[in-house]
Each structure stands twice: as C-alpha cells, then as structure tokens.
BAZATI-718450 format. One line per 8 residues: number of its first residue (from 1); their letters; for each residue x, y, z of C-alpha. Coordinates in Angstrom, 2 decimals, decimal comma. Each point is the difference from the previous one (the first is absolute). Layout:
<atoms>
NUM) a) X/Y/Z | ...
</atoms>
This chain:
<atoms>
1) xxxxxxxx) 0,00/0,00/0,00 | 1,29/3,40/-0,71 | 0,19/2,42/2,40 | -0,68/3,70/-0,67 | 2,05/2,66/1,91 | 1,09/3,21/-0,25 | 3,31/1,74/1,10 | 0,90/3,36/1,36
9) xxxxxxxx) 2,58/2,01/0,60 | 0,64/2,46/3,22 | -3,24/1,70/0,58 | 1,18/2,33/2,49 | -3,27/0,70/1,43 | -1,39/0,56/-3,59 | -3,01/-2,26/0,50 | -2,44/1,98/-1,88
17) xxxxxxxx) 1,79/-0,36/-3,34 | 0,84/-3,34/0,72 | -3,15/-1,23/0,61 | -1,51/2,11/-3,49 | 2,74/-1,94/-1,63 | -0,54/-3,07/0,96 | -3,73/0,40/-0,41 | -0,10/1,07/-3,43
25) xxxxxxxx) 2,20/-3,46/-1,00 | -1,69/-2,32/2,42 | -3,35/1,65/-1,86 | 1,06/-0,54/-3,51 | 1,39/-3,69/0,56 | -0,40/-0,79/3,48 | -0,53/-1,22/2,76 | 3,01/-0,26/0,92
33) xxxxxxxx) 0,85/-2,46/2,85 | 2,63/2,42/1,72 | 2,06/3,03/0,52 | 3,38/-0,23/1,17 | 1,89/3,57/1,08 | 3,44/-0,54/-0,32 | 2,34/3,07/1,81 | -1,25/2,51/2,21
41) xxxxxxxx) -3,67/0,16/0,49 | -0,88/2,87/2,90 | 0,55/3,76/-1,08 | 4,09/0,97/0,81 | -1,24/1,82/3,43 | -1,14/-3,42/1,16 | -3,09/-1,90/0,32 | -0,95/2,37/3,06
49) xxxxxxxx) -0,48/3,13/-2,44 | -1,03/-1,82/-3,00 | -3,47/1,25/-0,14 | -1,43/-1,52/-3,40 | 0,83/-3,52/1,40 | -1,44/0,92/2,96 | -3,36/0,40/-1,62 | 0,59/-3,38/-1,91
57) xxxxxxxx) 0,30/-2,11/3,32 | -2,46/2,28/1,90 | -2,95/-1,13/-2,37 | -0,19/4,00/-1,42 | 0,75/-1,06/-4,01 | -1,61/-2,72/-1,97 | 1,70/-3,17/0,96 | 2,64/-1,12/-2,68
65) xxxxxxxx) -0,80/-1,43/-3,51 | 3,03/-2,75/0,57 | 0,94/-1,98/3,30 | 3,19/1,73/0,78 | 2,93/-1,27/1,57 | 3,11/2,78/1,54 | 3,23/-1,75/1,39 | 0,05/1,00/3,99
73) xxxxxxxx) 1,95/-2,88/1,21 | 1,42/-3,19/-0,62 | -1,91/-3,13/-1,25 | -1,20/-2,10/-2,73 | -3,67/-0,90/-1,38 | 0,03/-2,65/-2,39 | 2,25/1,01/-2,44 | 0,86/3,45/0,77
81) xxxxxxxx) 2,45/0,90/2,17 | 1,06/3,37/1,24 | 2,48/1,97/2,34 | -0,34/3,20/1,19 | 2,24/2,82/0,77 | 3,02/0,95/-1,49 | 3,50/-0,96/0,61 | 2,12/1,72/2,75
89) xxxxxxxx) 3,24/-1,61/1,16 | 0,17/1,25/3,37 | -3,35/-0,72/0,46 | 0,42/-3,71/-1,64 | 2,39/-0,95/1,91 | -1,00/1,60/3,22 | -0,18/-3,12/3,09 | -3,04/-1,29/1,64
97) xxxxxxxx) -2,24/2,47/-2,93 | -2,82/-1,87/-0,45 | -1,33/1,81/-3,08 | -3,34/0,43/1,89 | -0,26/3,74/-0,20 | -2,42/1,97/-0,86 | 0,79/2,07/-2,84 | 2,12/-2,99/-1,86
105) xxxxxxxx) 2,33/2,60/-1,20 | 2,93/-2,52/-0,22 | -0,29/-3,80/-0,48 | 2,40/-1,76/2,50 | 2,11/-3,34/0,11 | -3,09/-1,89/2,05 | -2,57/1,85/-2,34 | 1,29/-2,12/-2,63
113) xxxxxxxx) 0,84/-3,26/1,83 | -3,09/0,01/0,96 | -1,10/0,02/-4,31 | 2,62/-2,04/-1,00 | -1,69/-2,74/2,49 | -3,53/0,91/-1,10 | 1,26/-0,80/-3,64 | 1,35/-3,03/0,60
121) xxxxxxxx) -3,15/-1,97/-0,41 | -1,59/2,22/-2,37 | 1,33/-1,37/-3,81 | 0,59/2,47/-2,70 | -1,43/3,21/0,83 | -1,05/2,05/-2,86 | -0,22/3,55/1,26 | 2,75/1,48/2,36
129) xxxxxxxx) -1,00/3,75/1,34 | 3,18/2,33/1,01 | 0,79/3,15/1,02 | 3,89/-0,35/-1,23 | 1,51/-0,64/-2,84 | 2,35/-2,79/0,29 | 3,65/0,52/-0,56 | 1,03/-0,96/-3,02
137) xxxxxxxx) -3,38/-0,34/-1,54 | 1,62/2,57/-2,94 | 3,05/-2,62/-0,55 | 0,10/-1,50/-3,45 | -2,24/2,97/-1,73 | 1,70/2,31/-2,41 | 0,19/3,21/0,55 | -2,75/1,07/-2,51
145) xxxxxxxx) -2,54/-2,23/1,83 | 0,63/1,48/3,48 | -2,60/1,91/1,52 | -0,15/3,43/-0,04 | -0,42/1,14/3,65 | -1,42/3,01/1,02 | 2,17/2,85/2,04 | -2,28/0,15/2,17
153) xxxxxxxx) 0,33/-3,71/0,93 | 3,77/-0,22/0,32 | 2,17/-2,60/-1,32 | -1,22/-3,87/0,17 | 3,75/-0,40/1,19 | -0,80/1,97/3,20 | -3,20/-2,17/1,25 | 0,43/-3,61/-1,30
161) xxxxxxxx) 0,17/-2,77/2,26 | 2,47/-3,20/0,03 | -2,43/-1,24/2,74 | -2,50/-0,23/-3,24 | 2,42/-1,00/-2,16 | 1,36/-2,83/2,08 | -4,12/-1,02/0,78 | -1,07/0,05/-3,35
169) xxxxxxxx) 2,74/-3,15/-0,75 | -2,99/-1,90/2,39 | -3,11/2,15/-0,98 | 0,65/-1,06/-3,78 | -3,34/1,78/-0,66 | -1,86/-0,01/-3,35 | -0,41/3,37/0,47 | 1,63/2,83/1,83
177) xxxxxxxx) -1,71/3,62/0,48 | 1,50/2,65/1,69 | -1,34/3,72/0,16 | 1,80/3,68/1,80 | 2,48/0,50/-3,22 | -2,31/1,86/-2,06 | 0,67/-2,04/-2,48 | -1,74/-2,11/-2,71
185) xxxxxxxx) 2,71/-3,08/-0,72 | -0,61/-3,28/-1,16 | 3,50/-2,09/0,16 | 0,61/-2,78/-2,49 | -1,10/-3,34/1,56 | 3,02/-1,63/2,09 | 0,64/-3,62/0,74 | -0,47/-1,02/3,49
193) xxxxxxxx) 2,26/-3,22/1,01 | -1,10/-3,46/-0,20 | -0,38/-1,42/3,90 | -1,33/-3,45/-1,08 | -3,19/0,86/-1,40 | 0,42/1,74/-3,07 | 1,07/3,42/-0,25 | -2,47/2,47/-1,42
201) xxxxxxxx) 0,52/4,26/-0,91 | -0,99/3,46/2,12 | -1,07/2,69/-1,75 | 1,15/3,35/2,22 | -2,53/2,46/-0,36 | 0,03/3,89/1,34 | -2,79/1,99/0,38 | -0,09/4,06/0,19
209) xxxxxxxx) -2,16/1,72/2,50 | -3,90/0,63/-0,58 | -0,38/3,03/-1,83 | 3,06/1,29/-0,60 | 0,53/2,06/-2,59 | 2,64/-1,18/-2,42 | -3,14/-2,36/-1,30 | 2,65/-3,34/1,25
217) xxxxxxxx) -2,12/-2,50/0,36 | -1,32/-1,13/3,20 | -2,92/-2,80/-0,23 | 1,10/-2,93/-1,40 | -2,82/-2,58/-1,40 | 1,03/-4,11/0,08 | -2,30/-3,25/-0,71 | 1,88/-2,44/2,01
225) xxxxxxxx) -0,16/-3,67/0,39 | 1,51/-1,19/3,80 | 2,95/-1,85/-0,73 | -1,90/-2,81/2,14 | -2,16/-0,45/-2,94 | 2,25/-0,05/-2,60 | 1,91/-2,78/-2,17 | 3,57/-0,06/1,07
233) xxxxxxxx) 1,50/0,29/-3,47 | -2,25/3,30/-0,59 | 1,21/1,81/3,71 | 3,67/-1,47/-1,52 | 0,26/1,66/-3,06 | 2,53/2,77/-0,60 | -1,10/3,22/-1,87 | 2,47/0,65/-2,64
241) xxxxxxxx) 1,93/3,25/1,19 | 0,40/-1,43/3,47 | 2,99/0,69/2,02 | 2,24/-2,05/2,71 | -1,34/0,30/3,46 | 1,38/3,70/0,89 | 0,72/-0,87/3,87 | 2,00/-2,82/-1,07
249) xxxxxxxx) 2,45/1,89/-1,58 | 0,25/2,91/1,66 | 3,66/-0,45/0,86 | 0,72/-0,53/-3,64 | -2,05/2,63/-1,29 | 1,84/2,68/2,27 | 3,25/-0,77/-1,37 | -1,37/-0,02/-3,26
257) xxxxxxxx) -1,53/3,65/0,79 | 2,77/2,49/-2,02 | -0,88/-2,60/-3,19 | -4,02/0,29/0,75 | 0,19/3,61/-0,42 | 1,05/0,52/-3,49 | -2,82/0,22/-2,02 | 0,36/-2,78/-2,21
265) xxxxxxxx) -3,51/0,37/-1,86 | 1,20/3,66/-1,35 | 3,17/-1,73/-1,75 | -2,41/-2,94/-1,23 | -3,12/1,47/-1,90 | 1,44/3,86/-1,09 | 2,96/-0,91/-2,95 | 1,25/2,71/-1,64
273) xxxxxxxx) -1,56/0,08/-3,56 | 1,93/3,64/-0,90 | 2,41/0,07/-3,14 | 3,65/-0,29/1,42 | 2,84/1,58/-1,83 | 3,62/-0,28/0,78 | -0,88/-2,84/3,03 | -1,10/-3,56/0,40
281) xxxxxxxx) -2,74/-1,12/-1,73 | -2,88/-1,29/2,01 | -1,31/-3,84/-0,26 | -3,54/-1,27/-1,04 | -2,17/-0,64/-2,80 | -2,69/2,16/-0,40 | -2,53/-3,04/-1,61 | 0,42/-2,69/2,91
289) xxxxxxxx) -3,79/0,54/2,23 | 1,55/0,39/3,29 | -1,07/-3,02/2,37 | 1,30/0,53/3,26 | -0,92/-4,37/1,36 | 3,17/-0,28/-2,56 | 1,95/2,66/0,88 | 2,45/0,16/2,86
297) xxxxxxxx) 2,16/2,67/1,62 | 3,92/-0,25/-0,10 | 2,18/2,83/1,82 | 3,83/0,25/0,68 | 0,78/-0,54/-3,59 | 3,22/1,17/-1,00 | 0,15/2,98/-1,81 | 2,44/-1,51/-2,83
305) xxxxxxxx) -2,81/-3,18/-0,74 | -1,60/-0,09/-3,14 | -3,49/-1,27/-0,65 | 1,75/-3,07/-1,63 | 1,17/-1,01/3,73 | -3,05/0,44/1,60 | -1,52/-2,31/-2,57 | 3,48/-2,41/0,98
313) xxxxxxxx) -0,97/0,36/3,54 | -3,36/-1,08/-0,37 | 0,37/-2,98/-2,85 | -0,66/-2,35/1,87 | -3,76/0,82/1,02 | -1,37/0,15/-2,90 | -0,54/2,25/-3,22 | -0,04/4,02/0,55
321) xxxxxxxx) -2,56/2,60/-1,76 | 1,29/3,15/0,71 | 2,68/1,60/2,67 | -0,47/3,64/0,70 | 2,54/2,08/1,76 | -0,71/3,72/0,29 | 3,16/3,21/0,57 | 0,23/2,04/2,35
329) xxxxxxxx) 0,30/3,65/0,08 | 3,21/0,01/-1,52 | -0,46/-2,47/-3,07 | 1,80/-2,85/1,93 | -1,90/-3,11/0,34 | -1,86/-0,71/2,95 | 1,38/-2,88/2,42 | -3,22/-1,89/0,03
337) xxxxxxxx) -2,58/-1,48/-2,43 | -3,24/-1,99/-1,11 | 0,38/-2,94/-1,79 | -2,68/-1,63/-1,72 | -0,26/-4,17/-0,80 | -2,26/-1,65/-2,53 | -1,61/-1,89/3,17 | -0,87/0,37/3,44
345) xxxxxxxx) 1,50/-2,87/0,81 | 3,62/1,32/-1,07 | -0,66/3,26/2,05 | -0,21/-2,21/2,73 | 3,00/-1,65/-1,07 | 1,92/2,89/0,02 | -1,31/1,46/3,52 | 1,97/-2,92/1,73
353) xxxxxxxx) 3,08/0,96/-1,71 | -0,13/2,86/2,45 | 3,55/0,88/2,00 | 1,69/-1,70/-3,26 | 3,04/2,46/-0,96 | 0,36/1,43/-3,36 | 3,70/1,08/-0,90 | 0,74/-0,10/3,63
361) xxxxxxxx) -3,12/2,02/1,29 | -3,03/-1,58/2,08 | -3,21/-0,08/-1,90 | -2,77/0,82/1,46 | -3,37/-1,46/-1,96 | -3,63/0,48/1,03 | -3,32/-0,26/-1,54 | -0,30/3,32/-1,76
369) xxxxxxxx) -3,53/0,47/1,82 | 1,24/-0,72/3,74 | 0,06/4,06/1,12 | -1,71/1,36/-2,40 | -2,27/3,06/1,07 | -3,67/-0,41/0,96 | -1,60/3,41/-0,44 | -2,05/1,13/2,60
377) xxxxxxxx) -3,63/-0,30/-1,32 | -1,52/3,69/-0,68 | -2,57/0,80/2,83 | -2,31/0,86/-2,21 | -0,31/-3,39/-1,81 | -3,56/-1,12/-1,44 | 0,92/-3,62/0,43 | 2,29/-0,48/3,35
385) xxxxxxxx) -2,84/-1,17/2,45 | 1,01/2,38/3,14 | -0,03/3,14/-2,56 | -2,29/2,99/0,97 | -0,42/-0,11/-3,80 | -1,45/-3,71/0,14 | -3,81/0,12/-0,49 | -0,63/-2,73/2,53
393) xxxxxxxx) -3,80/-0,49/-0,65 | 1,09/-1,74/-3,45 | 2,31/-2,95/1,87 | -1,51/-3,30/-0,60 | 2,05/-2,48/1,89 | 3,34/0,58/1,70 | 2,35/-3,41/0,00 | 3,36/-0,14/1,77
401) xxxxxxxx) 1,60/0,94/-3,13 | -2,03/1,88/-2,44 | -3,32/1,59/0,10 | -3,24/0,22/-2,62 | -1,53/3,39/-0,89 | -2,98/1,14/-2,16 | 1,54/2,28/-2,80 | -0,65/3,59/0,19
409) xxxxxxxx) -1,53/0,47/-2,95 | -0,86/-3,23/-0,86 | -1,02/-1,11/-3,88 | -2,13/-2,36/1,81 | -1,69/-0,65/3,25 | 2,64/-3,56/-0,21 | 2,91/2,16/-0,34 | 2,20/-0,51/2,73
417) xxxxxxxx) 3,60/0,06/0,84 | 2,67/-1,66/1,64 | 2,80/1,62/1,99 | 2,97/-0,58/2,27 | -0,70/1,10/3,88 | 4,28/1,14/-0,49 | 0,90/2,55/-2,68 | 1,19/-2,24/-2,46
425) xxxxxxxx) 0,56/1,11/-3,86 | -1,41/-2,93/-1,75 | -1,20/-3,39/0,64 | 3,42/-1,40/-1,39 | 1,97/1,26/2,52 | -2,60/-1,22/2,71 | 1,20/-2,06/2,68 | -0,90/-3,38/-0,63
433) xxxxxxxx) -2,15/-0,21/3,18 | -2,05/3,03/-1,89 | 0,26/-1,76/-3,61 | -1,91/-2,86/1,75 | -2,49/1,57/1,63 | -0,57/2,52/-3,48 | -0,28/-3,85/-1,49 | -3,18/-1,18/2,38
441) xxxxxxxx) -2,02/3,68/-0,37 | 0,50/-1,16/-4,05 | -1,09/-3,04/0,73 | -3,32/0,98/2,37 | -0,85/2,38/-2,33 | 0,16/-2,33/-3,20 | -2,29/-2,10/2,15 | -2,22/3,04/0,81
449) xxxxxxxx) -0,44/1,21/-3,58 | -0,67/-3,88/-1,52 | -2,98/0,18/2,89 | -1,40/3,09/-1,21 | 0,76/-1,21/-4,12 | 3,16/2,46/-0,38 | 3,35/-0,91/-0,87 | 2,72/2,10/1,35
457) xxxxxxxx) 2,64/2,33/-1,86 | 2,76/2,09/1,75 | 2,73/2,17/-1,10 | 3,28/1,87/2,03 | 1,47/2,60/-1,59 | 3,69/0,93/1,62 | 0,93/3,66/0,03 | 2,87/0,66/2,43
465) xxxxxxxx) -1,53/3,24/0,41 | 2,99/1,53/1,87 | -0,91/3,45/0,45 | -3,32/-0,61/1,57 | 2,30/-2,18/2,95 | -0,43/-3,57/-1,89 | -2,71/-2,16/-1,61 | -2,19/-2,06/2,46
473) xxxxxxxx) -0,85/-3,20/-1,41 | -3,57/-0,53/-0,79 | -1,71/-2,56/-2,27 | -3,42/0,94/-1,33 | -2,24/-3,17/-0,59 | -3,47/0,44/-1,62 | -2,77/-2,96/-0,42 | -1,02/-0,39/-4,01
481) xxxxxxxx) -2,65/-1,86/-1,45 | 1,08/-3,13/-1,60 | -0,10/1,37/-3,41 | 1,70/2,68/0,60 | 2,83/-1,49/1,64 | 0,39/-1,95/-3,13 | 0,62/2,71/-2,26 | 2,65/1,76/2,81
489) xxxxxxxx) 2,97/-1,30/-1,13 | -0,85/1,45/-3,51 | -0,72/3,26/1,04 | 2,68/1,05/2,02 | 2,30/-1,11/-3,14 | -2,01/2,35/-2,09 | -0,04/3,02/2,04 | 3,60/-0,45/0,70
497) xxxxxxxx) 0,90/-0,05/-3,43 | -2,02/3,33/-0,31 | 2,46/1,27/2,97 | 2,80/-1,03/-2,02 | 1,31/-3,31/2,25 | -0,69/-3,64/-0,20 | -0,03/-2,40/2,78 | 1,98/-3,26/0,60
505) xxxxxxxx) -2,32/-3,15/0,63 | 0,68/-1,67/3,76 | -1,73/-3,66/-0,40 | -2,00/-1,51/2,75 | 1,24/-2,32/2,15 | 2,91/1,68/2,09 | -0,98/0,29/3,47 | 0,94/2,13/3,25
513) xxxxxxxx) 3,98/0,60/-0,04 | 0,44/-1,76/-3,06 | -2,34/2,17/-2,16 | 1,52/3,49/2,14 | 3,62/-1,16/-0,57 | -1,19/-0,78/-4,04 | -1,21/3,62/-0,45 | 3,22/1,63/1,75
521) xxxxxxxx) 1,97/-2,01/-2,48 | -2,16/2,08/-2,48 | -0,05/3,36/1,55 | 2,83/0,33/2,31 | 0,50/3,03/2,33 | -2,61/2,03/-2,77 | -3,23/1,15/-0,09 | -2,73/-1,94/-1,02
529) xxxxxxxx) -3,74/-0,38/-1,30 | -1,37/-4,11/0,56 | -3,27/-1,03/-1,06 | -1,84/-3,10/1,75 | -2,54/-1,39/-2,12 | -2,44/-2,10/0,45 | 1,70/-3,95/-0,46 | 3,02/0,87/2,42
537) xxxxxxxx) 2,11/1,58/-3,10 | 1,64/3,22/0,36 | 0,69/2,84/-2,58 | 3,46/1,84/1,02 | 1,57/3,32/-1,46 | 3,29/0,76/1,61 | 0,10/4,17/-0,52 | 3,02/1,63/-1,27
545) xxxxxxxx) 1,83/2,96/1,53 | -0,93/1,95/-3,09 | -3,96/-1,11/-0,52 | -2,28/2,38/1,83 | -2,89/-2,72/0,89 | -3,74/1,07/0,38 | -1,14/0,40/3,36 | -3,06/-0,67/-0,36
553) xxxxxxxx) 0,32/-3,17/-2,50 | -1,31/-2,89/2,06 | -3,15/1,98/1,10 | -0,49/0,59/-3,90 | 0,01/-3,33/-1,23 | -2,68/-1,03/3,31 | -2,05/2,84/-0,73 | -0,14/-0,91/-4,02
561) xxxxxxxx) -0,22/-3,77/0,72 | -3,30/0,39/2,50 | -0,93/2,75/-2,93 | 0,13/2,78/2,15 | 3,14/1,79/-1,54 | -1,02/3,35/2,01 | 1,05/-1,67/3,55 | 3,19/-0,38/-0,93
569) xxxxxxxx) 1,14/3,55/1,40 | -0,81/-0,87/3,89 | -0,67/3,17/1,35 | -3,34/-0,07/-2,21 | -1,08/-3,17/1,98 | 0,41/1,48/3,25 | -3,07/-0,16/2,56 | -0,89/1,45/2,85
577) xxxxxxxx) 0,86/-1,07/3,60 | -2,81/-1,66/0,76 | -0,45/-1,87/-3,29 | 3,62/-1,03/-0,18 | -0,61/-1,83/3,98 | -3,27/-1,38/-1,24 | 2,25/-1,85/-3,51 | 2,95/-1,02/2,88
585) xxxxxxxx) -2,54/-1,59/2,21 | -2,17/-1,70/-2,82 | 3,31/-1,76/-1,00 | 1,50/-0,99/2,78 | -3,43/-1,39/1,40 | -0,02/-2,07/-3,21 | 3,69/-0,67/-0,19 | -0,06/-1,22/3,83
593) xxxxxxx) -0,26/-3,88/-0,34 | 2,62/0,40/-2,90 | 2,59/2,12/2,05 | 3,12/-2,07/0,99 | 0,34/2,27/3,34 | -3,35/-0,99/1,26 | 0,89/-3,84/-0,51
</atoms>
C-alpha cells in the first residue's frame, strides 16, 4: 500500500501559510496521510511568543487539512524516525545530561543512545527527520551541484554534525529530510553499506523555511510504499547517478578536498571552438553527436602528447569516436580531455585504467558525467511539483517518482501528462527508478484508454531551453479513437515533412532500459522530438544545433489528427478555474482503478 505524505521544511512559526499550502495540494490530490516538519517549527522567539501556533493548539483556527507531525524529541513511529535539536559539542558531551530538557536545544550523547536502541528493532526506516546536516553529507558532489546557502544561514561547515554522520552509518534511512538551511537541495542518492541484509540507497533531502521569499521550495510531495511491504530486489535497486556512502569515506574525501574543488565540469562541457592562429590547434570533430555514457574524462596529460597517444593509451578498450581537447587562454593545449568510444562498454573499460601513467604522468580517468553541474531548478517552474508556479488543482496522481497532470490547455479532456517529481531534462536521462515508474503510468493508461475504446499516442519534444533555467521533462499522452490512432504514424510524417524534417522509425519491441539505452544510441547528449504510437513503435527526430524546431509541433499534429487543428495553440484551450478542477476530477475518478499508485 502506498502511503501519502507530505514534507516540510522549517516553519518557524509560519503555520498559516503552511497550512494554505498544504491545503491547496492535499485538496487537489489528497488526502494525504501525513505531514512531517522537518527543522525548526516554533517562531525564532520561541514557542512561548509564537502567537499564530498558539491559536492552532488553542482550538482558535480551523483545525489542519493534514495530520501533522514536528520533531520535539527523540523517537521512532513505524518507519520514521527523528532527533531533535541541533548539535553542540559541549553540550554533547556534557556528563550525567540526560537530554530531557525542555527546550531540546541540543541533542546529547544519551539523547541518542537512547534512538540508536529504539532503532534496533525497528528494520529499515524510511523517513529520518533532522535538525543538522550531517558532516560530510556534501562529500563526493561537485562543486556545481553544491547547494547554494543563504548568508543569512551561514556556512553548512559551521553547523554539521559527525554525531549524524557517524548515526546515519546505522539509520541507513530511505530517506533523509532535514530543514533550518534555507535551502531547497536534493543530493544524488548514496549507497548505504550492506550489514547482511541487502544494502539499499538514502536520498538526502533539504527543505527551506515556509514562506520565505527566495520562492526555494519548502513542501515536498512523496507516494511511498513502507519498505516492509516491498520486494527486496525493488528497495535494492541502485538509481543510476548514485554515489558511495558519504560517511564512509569521509577520511578519504578530506584528503581528496584541494582535488574536489577544481571545477572539473567547466573544463569538460565549454571547449574552445574560436579560430586559433599562431598556437595549438584544438582536438574534436565537429560531426561526432556527443554521448557522454561513452565518454570519459582524462586529466594530467602531458602537454607534449598527441591525440595519437591518447588513442595508444586507450587501445586496448576498445574502438574510439572522437577525443576532444580544448586550449587555454594562451593557445596551449589544455592538460585534460574527453574521450569518446564506439561503446559503453569500452568507456567502462577505460575508467579502470585510472592511476595508469602516460609518459611518466598518473592518469586520472572518470566517467565524463561524474561532477557534472545540476542547475538549480528556476523557482518559477510550471512543472517542479513544490513550485508556486505549479497549478496544483490539475495533479492527478503523485508516485514516488513521477507525477500525472491534466494539460493546461488540453486538445482533449484525455490529454494528460507525465512528469518527473525532480527537475529532470528529459525522460532519457531519468533515473532508472523514474524510467520505471514513467513505464507503469504508460502502461495504466494504455489499459485506461482500451476501456474507454481509445488507443494512446504520446510525444516529448527536448529543448534544453537554457535561458529559461532548463527544460523540465514532461510527456504529453492523449487517448485517440481507434481509427485515428491508425492513421498517427502517417500524419506526423506528413506534417513533418511540411516542417522540413523527417523522423527515424524506432520498432516495437524494446522495453524499459533496453529501449532508453536504444534511443540514446540515436540521439546522444541532443535534443529530441519522439513519437509513441499506438503498437509500441516510436517515431524519433534527433534536432540539430542549426534546425530551429516548432514549438508547438506535437500539439499540431493532435489537434489535426482529432480534426480540431485550432487547439493546437494551447492558450486558446484554456478554461476557467473551476472548469479545469471539474476535467482533473472527472479523470482521475475514472482513471482511479487504472492508477498504479492506488494499487
């Protein structure tokens, strides 16, 4: 059974906005089973002056719309577990402190004795609740996918906690959400150690305060199943992306801190593509798609090698595409590079070649993706699901991964999409926990449509979109009649050739990773438009740098194909608020017996 919960950051006494926050989501796809506050939950002058909460407990406001949850001690329900406080050494280690104070300012040693014994008997927990950041939670992240904390909040240096650090080793939770950085920061998924029973990944989440006003988010929306209830192998899996367990290599990662610093990604992804004269000339082709599972990372070359001893160097793993090796500011070549293979498989070849020496220098070889920067998402994003900018009355069904949405605008009152809960760019570079998931909403909704004598179409269209902060991935899906469907194929071949592009044909058959890994082999690193029609075939148009694509392409060939050609721009499909709740509601009611989150 899924469980439905919501997450929050520090509220500091912000209750009112907290609770129109959470009732406007718990109203458009609710109820929601829980609300968890992570971080500091009274206003800053303490729970004494904090008048608004006052009013809360004292019966004066409406009671809640969620059953909320604040840390305020120690202790563990079920599967959530939760310390309070915030680390002080003096106060940790202070003798005969009992933790039992009052204002649970500062956890102390017996405060979490007293956990770690609670937890013993307890399993895998799935949500831990902090205060602190652990130390070394940032280990292993490059420097472009840090968090950006605010002045105001100090330095995550100054207020993590080895105590948390050196718990979470024991903890191993699914997930870990912390709140009083006034921050929004989701860290790649680590790997927790195997004890004996399988060793499965935390997610670290952080939280900003309610309300504040950089528009980080603070509510965070998950469909969870208790790791009680589910099969081993799925609570086993390992995202792609994930990292070693940070606390287990915190020694390590200090003394690799001076190399951690550099940033890496800037040397990787910006080559200099300016005319040289008098200098070096700069290495690449420009006609190899750029495909960075392929590609790894090579620095410390020495200045005097030539690309015909990389390619030496790296004969053995297997055949290379293309190696690119940018200049600096002074026309010399630049001691690092990308190389590219003809295979994944030889890029992974090559990554255990790392430490190998090249005319007497150390090599050092990663994949060319392993610190590479994860903008922040823009506040104002239509699509990430804690946006003020989300229009949460359209939501559908939230899973753990991704989330359904009426469209705004829809052609149809079956148009719907699917979406990543993260800020991802496209569904090939989903995690393949998310690719799965994306997977069963296809599959429910085939099943939906064959009940109500549709057949289901979908396109993506890719835009990197840079300068509006990043492309969110979104799939729109739209229910046909059978007829229809038949001719789809067809017209989005015609109407592209009117655009002045053709597709590539994608047969049926490829599932899951296998079909994902068969269009990156197509598309690469580059922006996209994919067709799924109605037999499981796909229609794929890798876009080049140079072709300006039409926006609104997919919604033209829908619009045409239902003949309706004028809802193909969306804004002229727009409805009011009421109207657009009453389409949301109709479909979900129908869609519920389908929907692989209520099974």
């Amino acid at each position: 059974m899924v469980v439905k919960l919501l997450l929050s950051g520090d509220v500091a006494g912000n209750l009112p906005a907290l609770s129109k926050r959470a009732g406007a989501v718990n109203k458009s796809n609710g109820p929601f089973d829980v609300l968890f506050c992570a971080g500091g939950f009274f206003a800053p002058t303490g729970p004494e002056e904090d008048e608004a909460t006052k009013d809360y407990i004292a019966g004066a406001e409406a009671g809640f719309p969620v059953p909320l949850y604040f840390i305020g001690a120690f202790g563990s329900r079920l599967t959530v577990a939760f310390l309070d406080g915030t680390y002080n050494k003096a106060a940790f280690d202070a003798p005969g402190n009992s933790g039992n104070t009052t204002t649970c300012r500062h956890y102390t040693k017996a405060d979490v004795d007293v956990l770690r014994a609670k937890l013993g008997d307890a399993g895998d927990v799935d949500i831990f609740l902090t205060n602190d950041w652990p130390e070394g939670v940032q280990g292993g992240i490059a420097p472009g996918q840090q968090p950006k904390i605010p002045s105001s909040h100090g330095s995550t240096m100054g207020v993590s906690s080895p105590v948390l650090a050196e718990l979470l080793l024991e903890v191993r939770p699914r997930y870990h959400v912390t709140g009083s950085h006034g921050v929004f920061w989701a860290r790649m998924p680590y790997q927790n150690r195997d004890i004996g029973a399988g060793a499965h990944v935390t997610r670290f989440i952080s939280l900003a305060e309610v309300g504040n006003e950089r528009k980080q988010k603070s509510l965070h929306a998950l469909g969870l199943v208790p790791a009680k209830d589910m099969d081993l192998a799925k609570l086993h899996e390992t995202p792609e992306g994930s990292t070693p367990c940070p606390y287990v290599t915190l020694a390590q990662q200090r003394t690799r801190k001076a190399d951690e610093t550099l940033d890496v990604q800037d040397w990787r992804y910006q080559q200099n593509k300016r005319q040289k004269t008098g200098g070096a000339e700069a290495w690449g082709q420009q006609d190899v798609i750029p495909d960075r599972r392929k590609t790894v990372f090579i620095r410390n070359l020495p200045f005097k090698a030539t690309q015909q001893d990389v390619a030496s160097f790296f004969a053995a793993c297997g055949a290379i595409t293309d190696i690119r090796r940018g200049l600096d500011s002074q026309d010399r070549l630049q001691g690092h590079a990308l190389v590219q293979f003809e295979s994944v498989e030889a890029a992974q070849r090559a990554i255990q070649m790392d430490g190998q020496e090249m005319m007497g220098r150390a090599q050092f070889i990663q994949p060319s993706d392993a610190n590479q920067k994860d903008r922040e998402p823009p506040p104002d994003c239509w699509f990430c699901l804690g946006s003020p900018a989300a229009d949460q009355k359209l939501i559908i069904s939230i899973g753990e991964e991704m989330y359904m949405a009426m469209d705004k605008g829809a052609i149809s009152n079956t148009h719907v999409l699917l979406l990543p809960i993260d800020h991802v760019a496209s569904t090939l570079e989903l995690r393949p926990a998310q690719y799965a998931e994306l997977d069963r909403f296809l599959s429910a909704l085939r099943e939906y449509f064959k009940s109500q004598g549709l057949v289901l179409v979908a396109f993506e269209r890719f835009l990197r979109l840079t300068k509006s902060g990043g492309n969110h991935a979104h799939v729109n899906i739209i229910g046909v009649p059978a007829r229809m469907g038949a001719t789809a194929q067809q017209r989005f071949e015609s109407m592209a050739s009117q655009h002045g592009f053709s597709f590539k044909p994608v047969a049926a058959g490829l599932e899951g990773e296998g079909c994902r890994n068969g269009l990156k082999d197509m598309v690469g690193d580059g922006e996209f438009f994919s067709v799924l029609l109605p037999d499981g075939s796909r229609l794929l148009h890798p876009i080049p740098r140079s072709e300006k694509h039409p926006i609104s392409f997919g919604r033209e060939v829908l619009a045409h194909l239902l003949g309706e050609p004028t809802r193909a721009d969306w804004k002229k499909c727009g409805l009011d608020s009421n109207k657009e709740l009453e389409q949301t509601n109709h479909f979900r009611e129908n869609f519920q017996r389908f929907d692989p989150m209520q099974q």
